[in-house]
C-alpha positions as CSV (number, residue, x, y, z in Angstrom):
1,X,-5.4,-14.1,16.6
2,X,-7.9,-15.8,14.7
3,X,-8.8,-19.1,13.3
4,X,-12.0,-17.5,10.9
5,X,-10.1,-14.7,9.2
6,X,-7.7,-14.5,6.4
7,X,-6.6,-11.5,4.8
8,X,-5.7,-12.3,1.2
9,X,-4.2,-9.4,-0.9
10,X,-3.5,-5.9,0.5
11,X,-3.6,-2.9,-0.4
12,X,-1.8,-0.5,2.5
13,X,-4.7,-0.4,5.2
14,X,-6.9,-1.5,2.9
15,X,-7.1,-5.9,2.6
16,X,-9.4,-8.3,0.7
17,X,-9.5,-11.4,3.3
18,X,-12.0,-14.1,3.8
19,X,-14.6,-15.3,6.7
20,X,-14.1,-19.0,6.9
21,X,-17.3,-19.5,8.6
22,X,-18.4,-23.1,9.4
23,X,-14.8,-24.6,8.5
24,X,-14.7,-27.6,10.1
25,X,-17.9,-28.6,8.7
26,X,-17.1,-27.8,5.5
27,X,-14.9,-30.4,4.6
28,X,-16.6,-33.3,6.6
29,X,-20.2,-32.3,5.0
30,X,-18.8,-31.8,1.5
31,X,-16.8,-35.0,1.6
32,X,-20.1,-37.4,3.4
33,X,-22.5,-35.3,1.0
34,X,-19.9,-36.3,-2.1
35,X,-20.1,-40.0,-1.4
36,X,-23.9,-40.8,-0.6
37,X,-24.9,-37.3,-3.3
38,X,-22.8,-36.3,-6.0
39,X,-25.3,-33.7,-6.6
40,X,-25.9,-32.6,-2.8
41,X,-24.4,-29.3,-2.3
42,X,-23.0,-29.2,1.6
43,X,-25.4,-27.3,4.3
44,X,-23.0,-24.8,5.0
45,X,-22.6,-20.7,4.7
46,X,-20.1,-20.1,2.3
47,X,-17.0,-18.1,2.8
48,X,-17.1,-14.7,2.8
49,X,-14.8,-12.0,0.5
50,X,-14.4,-8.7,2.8
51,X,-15.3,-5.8,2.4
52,X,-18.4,-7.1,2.8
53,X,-21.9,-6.5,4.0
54,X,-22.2,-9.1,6.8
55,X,-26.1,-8.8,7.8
56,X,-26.7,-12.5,6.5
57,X,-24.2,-14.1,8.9
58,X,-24.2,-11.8,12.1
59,X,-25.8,-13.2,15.2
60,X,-25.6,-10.5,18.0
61,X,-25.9,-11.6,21.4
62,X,-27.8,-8.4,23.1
63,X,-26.6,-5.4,25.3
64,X,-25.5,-6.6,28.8
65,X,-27.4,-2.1,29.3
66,X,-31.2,-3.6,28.7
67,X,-30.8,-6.9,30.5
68,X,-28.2,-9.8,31.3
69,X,-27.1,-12.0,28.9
70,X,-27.3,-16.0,28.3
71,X,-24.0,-16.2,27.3
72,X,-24.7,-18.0,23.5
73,X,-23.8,-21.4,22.4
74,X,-22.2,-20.3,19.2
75,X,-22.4,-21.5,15.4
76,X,-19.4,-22.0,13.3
77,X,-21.3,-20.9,10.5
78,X,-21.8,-17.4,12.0
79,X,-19.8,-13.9,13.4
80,X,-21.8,-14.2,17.0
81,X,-21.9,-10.5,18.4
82,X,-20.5,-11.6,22.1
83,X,-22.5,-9.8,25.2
84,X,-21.5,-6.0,25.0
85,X,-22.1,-2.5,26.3
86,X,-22.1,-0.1,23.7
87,X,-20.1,3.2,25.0
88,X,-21.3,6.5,22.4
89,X,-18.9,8.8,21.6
90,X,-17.5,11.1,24.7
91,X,-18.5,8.7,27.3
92,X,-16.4,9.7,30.8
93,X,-13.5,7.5,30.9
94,X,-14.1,5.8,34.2
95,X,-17.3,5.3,33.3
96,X,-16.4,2.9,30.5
97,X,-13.6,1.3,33.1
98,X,-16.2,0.9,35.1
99,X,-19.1,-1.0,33.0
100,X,-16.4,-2.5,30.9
101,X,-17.3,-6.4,29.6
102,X,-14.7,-9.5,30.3
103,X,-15.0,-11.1,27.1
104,X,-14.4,-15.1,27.7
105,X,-12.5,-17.1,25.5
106,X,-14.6,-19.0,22.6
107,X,-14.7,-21.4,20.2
108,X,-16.8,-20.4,17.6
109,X,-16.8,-17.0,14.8
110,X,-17.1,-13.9,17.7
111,X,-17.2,-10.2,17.5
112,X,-16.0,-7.7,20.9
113,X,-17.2,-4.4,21.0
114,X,-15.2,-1.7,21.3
115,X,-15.0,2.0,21.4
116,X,-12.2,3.6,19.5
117,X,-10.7,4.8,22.6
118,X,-11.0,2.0,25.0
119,X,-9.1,-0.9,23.2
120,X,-8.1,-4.3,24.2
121,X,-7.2,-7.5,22.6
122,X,-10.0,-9.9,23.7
123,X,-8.9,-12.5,21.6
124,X,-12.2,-12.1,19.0
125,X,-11.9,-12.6,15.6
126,X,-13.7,-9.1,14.8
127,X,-14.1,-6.0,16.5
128,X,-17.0,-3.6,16.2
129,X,-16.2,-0.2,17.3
130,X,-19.5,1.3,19.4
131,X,-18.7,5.2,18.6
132,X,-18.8,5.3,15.3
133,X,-21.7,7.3,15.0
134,X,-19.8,10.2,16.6
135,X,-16.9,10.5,14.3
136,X,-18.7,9.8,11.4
137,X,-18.6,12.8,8.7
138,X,-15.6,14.2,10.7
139,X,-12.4,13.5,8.5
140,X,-9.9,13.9,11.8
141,X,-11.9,12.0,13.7
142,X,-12.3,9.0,11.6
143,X,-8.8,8.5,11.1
144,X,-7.7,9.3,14.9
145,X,-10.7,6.3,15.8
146,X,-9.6,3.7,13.0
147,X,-5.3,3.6,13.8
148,X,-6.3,4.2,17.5
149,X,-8.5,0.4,17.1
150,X,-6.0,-0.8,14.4
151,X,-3.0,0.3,16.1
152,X,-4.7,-2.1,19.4
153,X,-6.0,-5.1,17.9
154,X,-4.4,-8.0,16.3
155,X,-3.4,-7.5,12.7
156,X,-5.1,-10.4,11.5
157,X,-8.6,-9.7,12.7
158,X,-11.5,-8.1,11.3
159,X,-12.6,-4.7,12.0
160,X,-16.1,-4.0,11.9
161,X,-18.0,-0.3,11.4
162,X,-22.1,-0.9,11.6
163,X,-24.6,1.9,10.7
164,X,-22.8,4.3,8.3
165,X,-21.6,2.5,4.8
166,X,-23.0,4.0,2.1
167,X,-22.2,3.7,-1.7
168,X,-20.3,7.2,-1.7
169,X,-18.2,6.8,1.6
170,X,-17.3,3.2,1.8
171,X,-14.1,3.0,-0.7
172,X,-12.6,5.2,1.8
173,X,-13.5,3.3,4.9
174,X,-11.8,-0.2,3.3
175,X,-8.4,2.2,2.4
176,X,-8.6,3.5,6.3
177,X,-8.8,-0.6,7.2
178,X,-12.6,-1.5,7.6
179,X,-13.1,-5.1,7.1
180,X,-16.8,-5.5,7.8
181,X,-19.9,-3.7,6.8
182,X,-23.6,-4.0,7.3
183,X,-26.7,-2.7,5.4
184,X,-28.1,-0.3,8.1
185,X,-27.3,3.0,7.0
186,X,-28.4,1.9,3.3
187,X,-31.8,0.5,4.8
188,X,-32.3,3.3,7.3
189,X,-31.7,6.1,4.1
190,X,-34.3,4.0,1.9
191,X,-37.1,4.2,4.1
192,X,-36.6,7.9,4.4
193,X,-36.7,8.0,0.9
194,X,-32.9,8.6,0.2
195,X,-31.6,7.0,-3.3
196,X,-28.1,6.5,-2.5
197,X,-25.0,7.0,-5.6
198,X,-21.4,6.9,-5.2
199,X,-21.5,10.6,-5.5
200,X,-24.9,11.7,-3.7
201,X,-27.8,10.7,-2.0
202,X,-30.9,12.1,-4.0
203,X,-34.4,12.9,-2.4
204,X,-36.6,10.2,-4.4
205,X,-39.3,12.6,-4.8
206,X,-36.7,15.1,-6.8
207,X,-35.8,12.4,-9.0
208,X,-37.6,12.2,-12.8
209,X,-35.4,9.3,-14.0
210,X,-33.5,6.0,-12.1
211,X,-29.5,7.0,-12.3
212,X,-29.2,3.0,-12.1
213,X,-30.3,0.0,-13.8
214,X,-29.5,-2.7,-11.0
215,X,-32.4,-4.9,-10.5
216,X,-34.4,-2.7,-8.1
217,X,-34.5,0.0,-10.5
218,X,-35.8,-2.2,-13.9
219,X,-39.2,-0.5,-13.7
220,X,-41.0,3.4,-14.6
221,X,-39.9,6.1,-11.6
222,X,-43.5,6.3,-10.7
223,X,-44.1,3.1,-9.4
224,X,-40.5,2.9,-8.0
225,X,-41.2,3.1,-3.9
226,X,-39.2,3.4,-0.7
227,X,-39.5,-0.3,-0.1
228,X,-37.5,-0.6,-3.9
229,X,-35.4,2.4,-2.7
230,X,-34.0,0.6,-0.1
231,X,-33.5,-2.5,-2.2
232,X,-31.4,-0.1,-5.0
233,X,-29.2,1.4,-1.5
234,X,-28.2,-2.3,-0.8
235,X,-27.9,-3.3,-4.8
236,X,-25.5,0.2,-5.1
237,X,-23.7,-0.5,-1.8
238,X,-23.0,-4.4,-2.6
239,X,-21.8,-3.2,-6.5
240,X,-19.1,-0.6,-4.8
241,X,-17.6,-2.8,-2.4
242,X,-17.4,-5.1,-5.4
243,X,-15.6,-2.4,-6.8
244,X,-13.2,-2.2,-3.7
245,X,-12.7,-5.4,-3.6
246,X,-11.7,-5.4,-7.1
247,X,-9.4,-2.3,-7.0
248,X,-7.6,-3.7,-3.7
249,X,-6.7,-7.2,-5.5
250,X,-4.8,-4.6,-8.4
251,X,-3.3,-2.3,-5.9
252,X,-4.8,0.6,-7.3
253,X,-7.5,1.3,-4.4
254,X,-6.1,4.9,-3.7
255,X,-6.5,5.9,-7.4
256,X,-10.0,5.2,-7.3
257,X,-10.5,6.7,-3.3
258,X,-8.4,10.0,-4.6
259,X,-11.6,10.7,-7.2
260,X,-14.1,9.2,-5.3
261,X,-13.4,11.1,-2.0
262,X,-14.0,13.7,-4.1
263,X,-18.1,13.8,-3.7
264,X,-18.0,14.6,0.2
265,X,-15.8,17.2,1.7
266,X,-15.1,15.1,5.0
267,X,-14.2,12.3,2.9
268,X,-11.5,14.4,1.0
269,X,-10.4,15.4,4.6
270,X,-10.4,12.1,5.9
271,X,-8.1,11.0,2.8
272,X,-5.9,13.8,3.7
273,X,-5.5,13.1,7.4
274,X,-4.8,9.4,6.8
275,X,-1.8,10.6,4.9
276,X,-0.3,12.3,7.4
277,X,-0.9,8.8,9.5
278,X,2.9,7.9,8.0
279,X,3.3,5.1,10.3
280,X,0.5,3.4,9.9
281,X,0.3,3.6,6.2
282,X,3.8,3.2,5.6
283,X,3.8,0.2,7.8
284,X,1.0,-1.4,5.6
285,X,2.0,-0.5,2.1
286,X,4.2,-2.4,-0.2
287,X,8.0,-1.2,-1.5
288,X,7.1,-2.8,-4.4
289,X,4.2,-4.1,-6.7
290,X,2.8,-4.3,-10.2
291,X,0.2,-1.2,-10.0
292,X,0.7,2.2,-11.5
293,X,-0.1,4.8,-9.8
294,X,-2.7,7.4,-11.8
295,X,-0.8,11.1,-10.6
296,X,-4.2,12.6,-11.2
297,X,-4.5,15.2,-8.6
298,X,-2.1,16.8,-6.3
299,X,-3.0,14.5,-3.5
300,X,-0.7,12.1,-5.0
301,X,2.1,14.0,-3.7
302,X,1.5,12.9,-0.2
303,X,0.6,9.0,-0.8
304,X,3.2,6.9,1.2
305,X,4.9,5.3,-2.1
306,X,6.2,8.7,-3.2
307,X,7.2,10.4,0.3
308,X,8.7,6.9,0.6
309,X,10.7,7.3,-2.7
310,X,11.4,10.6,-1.9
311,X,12.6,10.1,1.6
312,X,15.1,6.8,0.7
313,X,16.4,9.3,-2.4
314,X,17.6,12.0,0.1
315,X,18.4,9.9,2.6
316,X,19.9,6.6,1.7
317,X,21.2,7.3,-2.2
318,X,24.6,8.9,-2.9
319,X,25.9,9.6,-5.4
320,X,29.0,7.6,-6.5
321,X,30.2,9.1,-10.0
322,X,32.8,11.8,-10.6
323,X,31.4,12.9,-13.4
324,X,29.2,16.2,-13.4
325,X,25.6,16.7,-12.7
326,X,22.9,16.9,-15.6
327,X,19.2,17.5,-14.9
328,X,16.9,16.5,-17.5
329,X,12.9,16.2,-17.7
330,X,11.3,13.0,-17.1
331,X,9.7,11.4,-20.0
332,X,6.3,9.4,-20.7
333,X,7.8,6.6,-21.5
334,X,9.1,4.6,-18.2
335,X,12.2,3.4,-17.5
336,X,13.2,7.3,-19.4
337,X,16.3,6.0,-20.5
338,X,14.0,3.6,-23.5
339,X,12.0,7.2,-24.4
340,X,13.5,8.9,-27.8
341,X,14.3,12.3,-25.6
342,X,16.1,10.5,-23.1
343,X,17.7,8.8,-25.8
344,X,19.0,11.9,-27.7
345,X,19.8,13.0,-24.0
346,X,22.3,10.3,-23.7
347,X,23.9,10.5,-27.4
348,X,24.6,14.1,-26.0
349,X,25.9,13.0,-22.6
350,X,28.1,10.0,-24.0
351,X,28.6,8.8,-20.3
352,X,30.7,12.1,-19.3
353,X,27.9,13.3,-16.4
354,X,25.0,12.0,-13.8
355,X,22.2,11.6,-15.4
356,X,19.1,12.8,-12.5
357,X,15.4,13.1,-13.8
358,X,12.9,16.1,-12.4
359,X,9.7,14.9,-12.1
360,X,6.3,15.3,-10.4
361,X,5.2,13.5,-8.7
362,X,8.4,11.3,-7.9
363,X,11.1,14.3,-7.4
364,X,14.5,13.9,-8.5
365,X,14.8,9.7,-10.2
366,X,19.2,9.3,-10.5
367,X,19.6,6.9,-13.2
368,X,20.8,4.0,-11.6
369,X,16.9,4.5,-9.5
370,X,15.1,4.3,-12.8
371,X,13.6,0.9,-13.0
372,X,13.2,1.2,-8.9
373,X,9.2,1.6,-8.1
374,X,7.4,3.7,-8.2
375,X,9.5,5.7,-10.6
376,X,8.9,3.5,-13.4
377,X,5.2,2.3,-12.5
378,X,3.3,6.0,-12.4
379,X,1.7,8.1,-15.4
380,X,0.8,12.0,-14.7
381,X,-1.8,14.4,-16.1
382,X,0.0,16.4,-18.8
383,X,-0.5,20.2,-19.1
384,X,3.2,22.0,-19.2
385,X,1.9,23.8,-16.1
386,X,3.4,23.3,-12.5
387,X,1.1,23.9,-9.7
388,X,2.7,25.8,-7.0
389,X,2.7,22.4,-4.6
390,X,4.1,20.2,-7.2
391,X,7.3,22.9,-7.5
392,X,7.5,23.3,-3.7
393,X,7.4,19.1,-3.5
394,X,10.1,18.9,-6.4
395,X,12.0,21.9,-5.2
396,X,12.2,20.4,-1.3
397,X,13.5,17.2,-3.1
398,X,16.2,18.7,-5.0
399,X,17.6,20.4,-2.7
400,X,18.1,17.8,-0.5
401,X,19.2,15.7,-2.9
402,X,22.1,18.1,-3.8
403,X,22.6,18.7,0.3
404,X,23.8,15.0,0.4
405,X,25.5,14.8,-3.2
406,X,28.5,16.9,-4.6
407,X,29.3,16.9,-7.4
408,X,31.8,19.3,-9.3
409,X,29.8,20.8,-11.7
410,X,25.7,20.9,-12.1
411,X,24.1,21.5,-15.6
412,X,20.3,21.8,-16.3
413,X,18.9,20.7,-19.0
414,X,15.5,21.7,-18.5
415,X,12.7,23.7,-20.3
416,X,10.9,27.0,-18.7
417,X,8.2,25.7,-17.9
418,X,7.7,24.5,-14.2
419,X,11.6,22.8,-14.0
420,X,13.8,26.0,-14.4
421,X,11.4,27.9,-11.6
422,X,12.5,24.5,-9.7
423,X,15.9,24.5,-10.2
424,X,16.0,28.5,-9.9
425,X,14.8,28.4,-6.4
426,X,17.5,25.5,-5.3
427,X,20.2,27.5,-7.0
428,X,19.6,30.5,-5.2
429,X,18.9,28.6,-1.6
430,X,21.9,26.8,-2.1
431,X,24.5,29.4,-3.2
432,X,24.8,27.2,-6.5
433,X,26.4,27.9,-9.9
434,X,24.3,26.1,-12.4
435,X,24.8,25.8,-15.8
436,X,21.9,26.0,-18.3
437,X,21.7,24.6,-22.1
438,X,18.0,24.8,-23.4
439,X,17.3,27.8,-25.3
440,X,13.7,26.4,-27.0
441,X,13.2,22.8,-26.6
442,X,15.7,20.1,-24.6
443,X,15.6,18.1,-27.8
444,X,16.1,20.6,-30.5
445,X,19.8,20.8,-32.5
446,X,20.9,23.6,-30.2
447,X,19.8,22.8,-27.1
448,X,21.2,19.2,-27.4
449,X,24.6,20.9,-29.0
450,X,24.3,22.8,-25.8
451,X,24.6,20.1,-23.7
452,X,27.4,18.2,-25.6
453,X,29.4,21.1,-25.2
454,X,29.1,21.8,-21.8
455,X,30.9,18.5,-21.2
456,X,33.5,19.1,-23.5
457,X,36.8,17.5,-22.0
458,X,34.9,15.4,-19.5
459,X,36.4,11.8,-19.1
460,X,33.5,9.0,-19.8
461,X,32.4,6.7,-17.2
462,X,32.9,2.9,-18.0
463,X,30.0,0.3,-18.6
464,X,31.2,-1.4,-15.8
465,X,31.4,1.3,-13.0
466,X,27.7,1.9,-14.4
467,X,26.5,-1.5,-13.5
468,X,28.3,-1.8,-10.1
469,X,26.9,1.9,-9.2
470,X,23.7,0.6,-10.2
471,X,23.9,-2.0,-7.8
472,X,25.0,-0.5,-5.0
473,X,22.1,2.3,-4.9
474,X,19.6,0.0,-5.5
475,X,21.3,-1.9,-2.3
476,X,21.3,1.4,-0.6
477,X,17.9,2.4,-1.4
478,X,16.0,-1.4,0.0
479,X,18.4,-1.8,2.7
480,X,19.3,1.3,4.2
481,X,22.3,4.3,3.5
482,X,26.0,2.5,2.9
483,X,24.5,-1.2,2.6
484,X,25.7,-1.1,-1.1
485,X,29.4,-0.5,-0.4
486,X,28.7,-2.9,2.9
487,X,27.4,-5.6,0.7
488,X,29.1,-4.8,-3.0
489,X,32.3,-3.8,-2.9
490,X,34.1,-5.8,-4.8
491,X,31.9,-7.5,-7.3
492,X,31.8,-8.0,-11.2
493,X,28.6,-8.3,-13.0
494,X,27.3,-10.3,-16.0
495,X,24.6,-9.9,-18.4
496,X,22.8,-6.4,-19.7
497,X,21.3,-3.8,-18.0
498,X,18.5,-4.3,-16.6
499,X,19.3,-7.7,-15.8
500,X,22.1,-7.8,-14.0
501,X,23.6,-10.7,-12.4
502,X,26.2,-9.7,-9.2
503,X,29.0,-12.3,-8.4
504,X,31.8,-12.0,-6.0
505,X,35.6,-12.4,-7.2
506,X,35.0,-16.4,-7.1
507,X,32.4,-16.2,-9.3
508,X,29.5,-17.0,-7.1
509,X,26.3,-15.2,-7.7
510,X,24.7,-13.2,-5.3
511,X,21.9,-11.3,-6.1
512,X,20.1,-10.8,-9.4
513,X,18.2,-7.1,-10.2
514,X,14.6,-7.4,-11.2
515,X,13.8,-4.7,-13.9
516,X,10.5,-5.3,-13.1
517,X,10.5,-3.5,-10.3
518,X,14.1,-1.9,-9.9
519,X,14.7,-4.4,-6.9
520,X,17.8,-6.8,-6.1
521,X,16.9,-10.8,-5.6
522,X,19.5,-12.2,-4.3
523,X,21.0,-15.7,-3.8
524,X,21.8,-17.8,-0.3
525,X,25.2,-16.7,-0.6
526,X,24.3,-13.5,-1.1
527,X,21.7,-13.9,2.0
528,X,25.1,-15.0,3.6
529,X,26.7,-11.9,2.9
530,X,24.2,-10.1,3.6
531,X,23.9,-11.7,7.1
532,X,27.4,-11.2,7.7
533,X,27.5,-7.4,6.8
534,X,26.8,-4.0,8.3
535,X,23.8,-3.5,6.7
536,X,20.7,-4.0,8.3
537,X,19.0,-7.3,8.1
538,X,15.6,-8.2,7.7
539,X,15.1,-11.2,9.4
540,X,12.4,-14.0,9.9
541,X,12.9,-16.1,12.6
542,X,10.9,-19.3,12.1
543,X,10.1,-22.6,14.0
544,X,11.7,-26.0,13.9
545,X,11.1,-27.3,9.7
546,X,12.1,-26.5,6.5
547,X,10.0,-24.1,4.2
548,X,9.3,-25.3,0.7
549,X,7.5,-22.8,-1.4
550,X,6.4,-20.3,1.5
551,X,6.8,-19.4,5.3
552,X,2.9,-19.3,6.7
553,X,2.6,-16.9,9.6
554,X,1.7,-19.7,12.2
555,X,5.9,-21.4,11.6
556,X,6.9,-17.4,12.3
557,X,8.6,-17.0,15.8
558,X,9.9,-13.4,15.6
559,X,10.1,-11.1,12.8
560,X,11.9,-7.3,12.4
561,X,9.6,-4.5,12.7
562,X,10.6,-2.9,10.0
563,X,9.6,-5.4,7.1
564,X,7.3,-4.7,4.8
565,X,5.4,-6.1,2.2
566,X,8.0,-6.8,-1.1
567,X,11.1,-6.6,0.9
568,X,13.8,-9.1,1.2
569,X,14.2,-11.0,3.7
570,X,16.3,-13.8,5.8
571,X,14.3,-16.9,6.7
572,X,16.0,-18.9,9.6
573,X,15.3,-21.0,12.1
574,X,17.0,-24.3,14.0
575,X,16.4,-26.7,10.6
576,X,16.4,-23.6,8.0
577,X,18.2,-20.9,6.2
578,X,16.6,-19.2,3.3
579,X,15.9,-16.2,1.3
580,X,12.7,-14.4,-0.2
581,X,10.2,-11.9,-0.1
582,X,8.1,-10.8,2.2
583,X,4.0,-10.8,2.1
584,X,3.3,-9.4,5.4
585,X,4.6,-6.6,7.0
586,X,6.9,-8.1,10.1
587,X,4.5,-7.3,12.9
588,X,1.6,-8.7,10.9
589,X,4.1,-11.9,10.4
590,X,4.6,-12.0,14.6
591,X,0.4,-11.8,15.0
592,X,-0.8,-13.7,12.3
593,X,-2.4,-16.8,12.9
594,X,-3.2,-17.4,9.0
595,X,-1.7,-16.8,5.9
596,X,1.8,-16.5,3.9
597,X,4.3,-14.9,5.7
598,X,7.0,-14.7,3.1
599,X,7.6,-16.6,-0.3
600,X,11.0,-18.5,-0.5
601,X,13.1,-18.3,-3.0
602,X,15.9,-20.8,-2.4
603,X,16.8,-22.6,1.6
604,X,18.9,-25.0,2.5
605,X,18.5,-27.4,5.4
606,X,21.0,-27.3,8.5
């Protein structure tokens, strides 16, 4: 744990958090320098925003290889690099048993140094990982180093990489969960006349023009030097962790990291491996947030929020309806059932079928999952042509999806292109019978008359078996397969669609859905039911008060594993009951010795 490190906003792996060097002498300088000098600003190091480049406030206390140490004093106003031996890459196991440091407790801002496969908590506030030299420009081997450290050492401390950053490979360091940086690498490559980009790093003498106009650059090439080369590395570095930074805070960091992974080959395999790292970026990354998510390339397929959806869909979801199946297209306009074709979809439906979407990158979206993100937060690139990954990703999806749902008839609705290949291939796997109604176009007259007559004699489904159906997959899809039947029923509901309120038989009201983000909020007596229910609870165990407003990590006792950022959750403890939503994930809540835990929504006290 750690008193000089707060992690702010996150964005899966990736966090923007903040050193509070000098703390304590903030407020008393600030506070003396106020009264005797208004205009005095306080003698102290302000905090730091990570990722960051952290030359200006590193103090490193020597390799315990060259000589023994003085063990240092300390200064709260800087990260002191504690006495170390540096093990490289492939260093004989007992050999780094045998030389291994005892780091002492401290007081002040301090940094242990480890190698990624020799990990311990020492109870630092950073750790700097000695190998990373080795694995450097090795995709596997990045990733295997990074959860191996992260996976060890507290969640709420910083982890430091020295030597490598550079403009083009540092988004993707901050997604794999690098806190810290310095200006080595960018120093080291401007000496040897290297001009560093996000997308190369150019031999200054094959340069005729400055790519850049930071300040380093503001003059002709031919009297631009190495000494100004390596003051452009540092300007370029410092502007793309700005960048990060910036992309984290929206949630959008792996939009950017999918393009700009791009420019290096190990970096693209680097992005690639962390994605099959499922624990630890599932672990990390939100069920919900504002974001969309920019389905540019097929490597969207694999981020965590859409196996995620995909997973919960064909796991958790069933299907509830009598009615039969129709597959339709998804639509550019999100929630579908507000675009005009899903809207002349419907008018040809007239509630007698299940409405599922096909889409890519999402999969199959059943109606009631519509508003539920990601399936209304994500735009794709447009073509009318299916890759052969994006059919094989929708294909595995349907067909589990119709593995776990029956229903008694199944019609598709879907164009040529791309969809009926997908639907063709389930069909024939499953030994299906599907009926098809598009001759041109899924919205022309005949297509559409199609449709309307393939349901001919079908009863309708009532507004109100639509509404608790709704809420009982969205209850299955947070919570875990059966919770909606566990938790809802016998409801009725008030209000429209997407709004809907969910009250028991008495009238009380337990849980409201979000159509912001397709969730369920629900009340203490639905927190209540909740607890008193089969379905899994996510709980957070807290210390002896009463939360007003938010549940900082330090009043957590114990919290389930399996929270995550966005979830619900049950707030308890011997003074407290209460609902809300979780900002860390549970183990991170456990750990943490800074920062919110959850936001409350309503408590009561004992």
């Amino acid at each position: 744990m750690t008193e000089y490190f707060e992690v702010h906003e996150r964005d899966g792996a990736a966090r923007v958090g903040e050193l509070r060097l000098d703390f304590e002498a903030v407020a008393g300088d600030a506070d003396s320098d106020t009264d005797s000098n208004p205009d005095a600003a306080p003698d102290r190091t302000p905090p730091q925003t990570t990722p960051a480049l952290v030359d200006d406030v590193l103090e490193d206390a020597g390799s315990l290889w060259s000589a023994e140490r003085e063990f240092p004093d300390g200064d709260d106003s800087a990260l002191t690099v504690l006495p170390h031996r540096s093990f490289p890459g492939g260093t004989a196991d007992e050999v780094q048993e045998s030389f291994a440091v005892d780091y002492p407790d401290v007081e002040f801002p301090s940094v242990a140094v480890v190698s990624s496969d020799h990990v311990d908590d020492h109870g630092t506030d950073a750790y700097a990982v000695s190998d990373v030299q080795s694995f450097t420009g090795h995709g596997a081997g990045l990733v295997e180093a990074v959860v191996n450290v992260r996976e060890e050492i507290p969640t709420d401390t910083a982890l430091f990489f020295s030597g490598v950053a550079t403009p083009r490979n540092v988004a993707l360091l901050a997604y794999a969960g690098v806190d810290l940086f310095d200006r080595t690498a960018a120093i080291v490559k401007g000496t040897e006349g290297r001009y560093l980009t996000t997308d190369e790093a150019y031999f200054l003498e094959d340069l005729e023009e400055l790519p850049c106009s930071c300040p380093a650059c503001q003059q002709p090439r031919e009297a631009f030097t190495r000494e100004d080369c390596v003051d452009h590395n540092v300007n370029a570095l410092e502007a793309e962790l700005g960048i990060v930074r910036r992309r984290i805070r929206d949630g959008r960091l792996r939009d950017y990291v999918e393009g700009q992974a791009r420019q290096d080959q190990w970096l693209t395999a680097a992005m690639r491996e962390l994605d099959s790292q499922w624990g630890y970026l599932a672990e990390r990354t939100p069920i919900l947030r504002d974001a969309q998510i920019d389905a540019a390339t097929e490597d969207t397929l694999r981020r965590v929020e859409i196996q995620r959806y995909a997973d919960r869909v064909t796991t958790r979801y069933q299907n509830r309806f009598k009615n039969p199946l129709v597959l339709v297209p998804c639509s550019a306009a999100k929630p579908y059932s507000e675009s005009q074709s899903h809207r002349q979809f419907h008018d040809a439906i007239q509630w007698r079928a299940h409405l599922v979407s096909m889409t890519s990158p999402i999969g199959v979206v059943p109606q009631e999952l519509e508003t539920t993100y990601p399936a209304q937060h994500y735009d794709t690139v447009v073509t009318g042509r299916w890759s052969e990954d994006e059919k094989q990703f929708v294909s595995e999806v349907l067909r589990r999806y119709l593995e776990r749902n029956e229903y008694p008839k199944i019609i598709a609705h879907v164009p040529n292109e791309g969809y009926r290949d997908i639907v063709g291939r389930v069909e024939e796997e499953l030994d299906l019978d599907i009926t098809y109604t598009v001759d041109e176009h899924p919205t022309d007259d005949e297509s559409l008359a199609n449709l309307s007559e393939a349901l001919s004699g079908e009863l309708k489904y009532s507004k109100r078996e639509r509404e608790h159906n709704t809420v009982r997959a969205i209850a299955d899809y947070l919570l875990g397969d059966g919770a909606g039947d566990d938790l809802f029923e016998d409801i009725q509901t008030t209000s429209r669609y997407p709004k809907i309120q969910v009250r028991d038989r008495e009238d009380t009201q337990l849980a409201t859905m979000v159509p912001q983000y397709g969730t369920l909020s629900f009340t203490l007596a639905g927190a209540r039911r909740w607890v008193d229910s089969d379905a899994p609870v996510k709980r957070v165990e807290i210390d002896g008060f009463v939360p007003h407003g938010s549940v900082l990590a330090p009043g957590v006792v114990e919290a389930d594993e399996e929270i995550r950022v966005g979830d619900e959750v049950v707030v308890e403890g011997p003074k407290a009951f209460g609902v809300g939503r979780a900002e860390m994930f549970g183990r991170e809540m456990a750990e943490s010795s800074r920062g919110i835990a959850a936001e409350i929504r309503h408590v009561e006290e004992k």
